[in-house]
N, C-alpha and C positions, 0 to 999 in steps of 0.2 A: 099074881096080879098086884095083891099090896106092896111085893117086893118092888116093883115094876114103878108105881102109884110113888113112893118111899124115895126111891131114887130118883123120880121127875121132879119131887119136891126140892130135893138136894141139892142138886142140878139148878135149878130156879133159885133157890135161896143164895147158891155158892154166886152164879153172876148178878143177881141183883142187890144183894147186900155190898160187895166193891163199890160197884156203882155209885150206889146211893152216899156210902160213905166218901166215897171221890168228892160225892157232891157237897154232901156237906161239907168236907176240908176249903176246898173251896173256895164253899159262900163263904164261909167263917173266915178263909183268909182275905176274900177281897172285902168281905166286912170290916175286917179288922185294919186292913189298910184305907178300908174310907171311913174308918174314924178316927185313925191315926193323922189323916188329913185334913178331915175336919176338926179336929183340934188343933193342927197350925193354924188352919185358917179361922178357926175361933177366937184364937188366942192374937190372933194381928201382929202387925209390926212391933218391935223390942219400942214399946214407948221410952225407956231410959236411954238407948243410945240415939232414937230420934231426939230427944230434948239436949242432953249435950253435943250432938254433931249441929244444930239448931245457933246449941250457945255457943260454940267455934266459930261457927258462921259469923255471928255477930258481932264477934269478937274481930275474927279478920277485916269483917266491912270496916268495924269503926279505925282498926287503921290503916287499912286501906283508903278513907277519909281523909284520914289525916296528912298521910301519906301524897294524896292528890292534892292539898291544900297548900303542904311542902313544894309539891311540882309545880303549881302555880304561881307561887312566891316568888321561886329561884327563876322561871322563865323570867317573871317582872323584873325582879333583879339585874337578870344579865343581859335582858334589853336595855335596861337603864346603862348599865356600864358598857355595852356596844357602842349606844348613843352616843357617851361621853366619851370612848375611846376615839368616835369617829370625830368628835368637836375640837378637841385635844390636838388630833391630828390634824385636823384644817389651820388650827393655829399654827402650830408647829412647820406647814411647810410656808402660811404668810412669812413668819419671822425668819425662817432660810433664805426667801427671799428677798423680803427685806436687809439681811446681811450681805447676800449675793450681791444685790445691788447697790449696798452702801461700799461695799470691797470694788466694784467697780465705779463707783462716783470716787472714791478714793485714789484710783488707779488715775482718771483722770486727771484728779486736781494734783495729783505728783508730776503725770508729765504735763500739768500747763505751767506747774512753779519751772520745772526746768524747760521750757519753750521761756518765758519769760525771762528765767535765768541765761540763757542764749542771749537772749534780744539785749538783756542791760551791759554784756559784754558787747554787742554789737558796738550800741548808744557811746558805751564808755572808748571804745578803739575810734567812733568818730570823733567823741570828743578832744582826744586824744591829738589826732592827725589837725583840726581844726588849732585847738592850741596851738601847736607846733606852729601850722600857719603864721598864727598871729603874731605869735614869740618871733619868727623870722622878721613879719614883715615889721611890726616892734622893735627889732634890733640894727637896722639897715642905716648906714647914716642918712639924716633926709637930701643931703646930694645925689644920694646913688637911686637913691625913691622917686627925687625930681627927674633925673637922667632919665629912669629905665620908665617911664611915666609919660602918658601921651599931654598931660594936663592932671592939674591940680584937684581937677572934679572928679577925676575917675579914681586917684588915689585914694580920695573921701571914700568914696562912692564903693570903695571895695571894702573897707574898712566896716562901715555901718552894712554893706550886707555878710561879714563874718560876724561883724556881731551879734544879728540877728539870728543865722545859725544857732550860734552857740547858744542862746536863750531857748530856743527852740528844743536844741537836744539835751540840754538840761530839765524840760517841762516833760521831754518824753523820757526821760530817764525816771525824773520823781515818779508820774504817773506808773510806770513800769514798777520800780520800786513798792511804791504803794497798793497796785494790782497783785503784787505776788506776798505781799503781807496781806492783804484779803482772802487770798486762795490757801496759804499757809494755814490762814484761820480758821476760812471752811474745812480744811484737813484737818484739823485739830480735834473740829465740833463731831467732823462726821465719823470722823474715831472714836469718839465720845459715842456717837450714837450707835456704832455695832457694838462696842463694848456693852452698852443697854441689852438692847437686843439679842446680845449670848448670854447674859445672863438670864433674858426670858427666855431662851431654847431652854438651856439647862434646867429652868425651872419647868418648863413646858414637857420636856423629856423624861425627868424624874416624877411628874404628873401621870404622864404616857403608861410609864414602867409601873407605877405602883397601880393602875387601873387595869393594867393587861392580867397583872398577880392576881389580883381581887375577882377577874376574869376567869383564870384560869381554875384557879382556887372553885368558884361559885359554878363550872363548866364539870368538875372532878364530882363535886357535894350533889350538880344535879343527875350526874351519870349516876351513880353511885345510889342513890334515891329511885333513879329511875330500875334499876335493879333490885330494888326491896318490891319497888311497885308490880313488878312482873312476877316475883313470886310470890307477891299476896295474891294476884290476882290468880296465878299455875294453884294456888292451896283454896283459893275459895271457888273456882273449876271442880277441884277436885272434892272437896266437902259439898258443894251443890251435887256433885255426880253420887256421892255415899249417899245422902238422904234422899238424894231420888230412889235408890236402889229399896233405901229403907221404907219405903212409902210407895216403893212398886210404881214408879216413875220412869219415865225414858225424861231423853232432853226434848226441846219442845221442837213441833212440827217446824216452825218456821227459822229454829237453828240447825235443824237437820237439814234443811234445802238449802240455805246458806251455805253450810258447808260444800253439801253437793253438787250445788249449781257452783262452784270458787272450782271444786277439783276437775268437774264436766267439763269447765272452759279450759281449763290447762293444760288436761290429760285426754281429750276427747273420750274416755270411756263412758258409754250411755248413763244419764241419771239413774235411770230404771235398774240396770243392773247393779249399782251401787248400792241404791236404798234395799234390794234383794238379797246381798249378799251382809249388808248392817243388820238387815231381818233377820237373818239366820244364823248369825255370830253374837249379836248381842242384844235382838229384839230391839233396833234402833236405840242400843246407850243403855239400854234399863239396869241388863247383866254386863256389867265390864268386868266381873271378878267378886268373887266375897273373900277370899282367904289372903293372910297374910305368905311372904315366900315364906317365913319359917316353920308354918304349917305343911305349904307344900313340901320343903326338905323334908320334915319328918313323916310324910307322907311316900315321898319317894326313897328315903332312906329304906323304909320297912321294906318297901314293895322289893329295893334290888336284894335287900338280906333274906327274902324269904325266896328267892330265887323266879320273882315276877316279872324284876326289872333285869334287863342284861347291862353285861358292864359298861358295852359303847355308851347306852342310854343313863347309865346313871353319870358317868366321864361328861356326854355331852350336859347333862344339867348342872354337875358343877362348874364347867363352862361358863353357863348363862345367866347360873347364880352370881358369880362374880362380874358379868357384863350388868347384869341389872343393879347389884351397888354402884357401878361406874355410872349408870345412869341416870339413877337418885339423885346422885352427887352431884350430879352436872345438876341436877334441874334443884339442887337444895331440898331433897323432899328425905324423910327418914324413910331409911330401904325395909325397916323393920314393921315399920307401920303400913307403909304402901301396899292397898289393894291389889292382889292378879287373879287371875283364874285358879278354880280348884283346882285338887288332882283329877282325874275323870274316872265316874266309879262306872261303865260302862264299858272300856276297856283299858287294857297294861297303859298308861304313859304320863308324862308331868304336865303338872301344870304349870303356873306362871306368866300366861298370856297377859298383855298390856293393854289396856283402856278399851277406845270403842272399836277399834280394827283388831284386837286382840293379835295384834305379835310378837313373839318370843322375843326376847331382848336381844340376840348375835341378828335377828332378821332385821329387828328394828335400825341398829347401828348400822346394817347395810343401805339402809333408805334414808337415815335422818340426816344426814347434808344435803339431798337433793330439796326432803320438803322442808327445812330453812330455807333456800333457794328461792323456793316460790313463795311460801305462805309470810317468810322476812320474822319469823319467830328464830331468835339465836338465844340457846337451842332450843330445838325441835321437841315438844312433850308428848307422848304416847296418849297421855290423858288428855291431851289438847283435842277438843270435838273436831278442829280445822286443819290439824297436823294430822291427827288418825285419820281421816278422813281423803284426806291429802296423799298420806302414807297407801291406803290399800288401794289408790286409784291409781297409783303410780306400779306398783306390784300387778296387781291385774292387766292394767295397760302392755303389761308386755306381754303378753301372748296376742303373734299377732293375730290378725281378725277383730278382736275385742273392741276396738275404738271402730270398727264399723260395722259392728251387730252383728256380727254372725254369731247367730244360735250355737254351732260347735265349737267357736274358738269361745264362747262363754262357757259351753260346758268344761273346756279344757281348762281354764282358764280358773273356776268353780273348785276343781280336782285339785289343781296346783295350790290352790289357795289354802285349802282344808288339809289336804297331802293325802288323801283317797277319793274315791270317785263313790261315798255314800250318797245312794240314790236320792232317800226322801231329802236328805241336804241340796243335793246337786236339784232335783225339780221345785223344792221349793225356793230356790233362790231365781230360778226361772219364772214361776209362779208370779212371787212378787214384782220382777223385772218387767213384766205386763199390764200387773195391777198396782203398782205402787201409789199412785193416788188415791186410794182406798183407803191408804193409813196413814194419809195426810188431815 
């Protein structure tokens, strides 16, 4: 019987002491991990990189300031020199015309000297003929005058009207004469005066030419400026997007609807579904990534030498490694410093996801001419809240259904997006797509 008594004890002891110690392991360990986290969260945001991402900030505003001040300038500027270029040029076609017209008041007064010059050979061949007349009748003996003579009155009588004639065409000849010294004159003066006048083109031209430079010149300085300004503004986007993260911030409700109501009208896919699918990639903006890519390389380097990562997958991330320097580059940003996604310690694969649509850089490069296209950002920035935004409405949109609600082309749609069909992923982005005005 003690034997019996001996072994129920045993028996008892052997499955209750496991147990118990199960338990305790345990509690001790989810102890241990909720004070492991309450000490992150005791210990708060890295106050030292909040107060210099703070002084970056500031730094950018003020010239970015400046910057704006610059842009304002050169606008005033190159209105002023449009202005002038247009006044310039008003002058410039008076005094063509004015030439045109003095080249044609010239044309005229050449052919009226030779009309005139006509008419005094006329005058002079009458005068001419009249002479001759008189010289005859001047030389006749006055017998043959008397003979061929009805009367002595009429010989007179022809005599003082030749010589009336001739007075006559001598007063039209001076006249004639004197008219075409008049006209010669005017030709003279009016030559004189386009002469004027191409001197003021040429000065009016060489006016023209040195304001178009100064134009063109002030059109390069403001492009040029205008391109500093887009990347102060691409660098303090993305320093606003670091201290939110660092201070456990999203972007604000009413630039998340902005974005979303911009993408909703161009891509018809439902707001709801969007701000569901921001939900569950990036908690609307808060998480866009904490690691730099060279963290993630050597992140992914380990995983493929320890035999975690396969070789397609480590081939494609050096791929997209060198895609996302090309796309630094494009946007002026250091590829070294730029935020992406961790590597994912949940399961095998890389990271490097981009901004608030978080996608891969060879996905991105497939989307980012379209949403330049629309959003009119050249180029297109991942970290841009209106471009990422842009960017996954454009992606999702194409599964069709999407842009007219249907529940299973969202779920497909959901799948494609993430590249599996995780459930709590896939319903809560459903979820939200219902309630989305809850986290407005």
């Amino acid at each position: 019987m003690n034997k019996y008594k001996n072994f129920k004890l045993i028996l008892v002891f052997a499955l209750v002491v496991p147990v118990f110690v199960a338990g305790q392991v345990s509690f001790w360990q989810d102890f241990n991990l909720s004070v492991k986290a309450a000490d992150v969260v005791s210990q708060g945001p890295d106050q030292g990189a909040i107060k210099d991402t703070q002084g970056n900030i500031s730094d950018v505003q003020k010239q970015l300031e400046k910057k704006l001040k610059l842009d304002a300038t050169l606008n005033k500027n190159l209105g002023q020199i449009k202005q002038s270029v247009s006044v310039v040029q008003k002058d410039i076609s008076k005094t063509q015309t004015v030439i045109k017209n003095t080249v044609e008041d010239i044309s005229r007064k050449e052919a009226e000297v030779i009309n005139l010059n006509n008419k005094i050979q006329l005058q002079k061949s009458m005068l001419r003929g009249l002479l001759q007349q008189m010289y005859y009748n001047q030389g006749q003996p006055i017998l043959n005058v008397v003979l061929t003579s009805s009367s002595l009155t009429e010989i007179f009588s022809d005599t003082d009207h030749l010589l009336t004639i001739e007075d006559k065409i001598k007063n039209v000849s001076q006249q004639i004469v004197e008219t075409k010294s008049q006209v010669e004159q005017d030709k003279i003066q009016l030559a004189e005066v386009k002469q004027q006048h191409e001197e003021i083109l040429d000065t009016k031209v060489d006016q023209k030419q040195g304001l178009v430079a100064d134009q063109i010149d002030t059109q390069k300085t403001l492009a040029d400026n205008q391109k500093t300004i887009d990347k102060l503004k691409k660098e303090l986007s993305q320093l606003q997007g670091d201290l939110n993260t660092l201070l456990g911030k999203s972007y604000s409700a009413k630039n998340i609807m902005d974005a979303v109501d911009f993408a909703s009208s161009k891509t018809d896919v439902p707001k709801g579904f969007l701000i569901g699918v921001l939900k569950m990639e990036t908690n609307l903006g808060a998480n866009v990534g904490g690691c730099t890519y060279g963290q993630v390389e050597s992140g992914a380097e380990a995983s493929y030498k320890s035999g975690k990562l396969g070789k397609t997958a480590w081939n494609t991330f050096l791929g997209r490694r060198e895609t996302f320097k090309g796309i630094t580059k494009e946007l002026g940003l250091d590829y070294q410093k730029q935020k992406v996604s961790c590597n994912p310690k949940g399961y095998t694969g890389t990271g490097g996801a981009m901004g608030v649509a978080q996608f891969m850089p060879d996905t991105w490069n497939a989307y980012k001419s379209q949403v330049s296209s629309i959003t009119g950002n050249h180029p297109a920035s991942p970290w841009d809240l209106g471009d990422g935004v842009m960017a996954m409405a454009l992606k999702l949109g194409r599964v069709p259904g999407v842009t007219a609600g249907k529940t299973s082309a969202m779920k497909s749609a959901a799948c494609s997006y993430l590249g599996t069909c995780y459930a709590p992923y896939i319903n809560g982005i459903l979820y939200w797509a219902d309630n989305y005005k809850s986290l407005l």
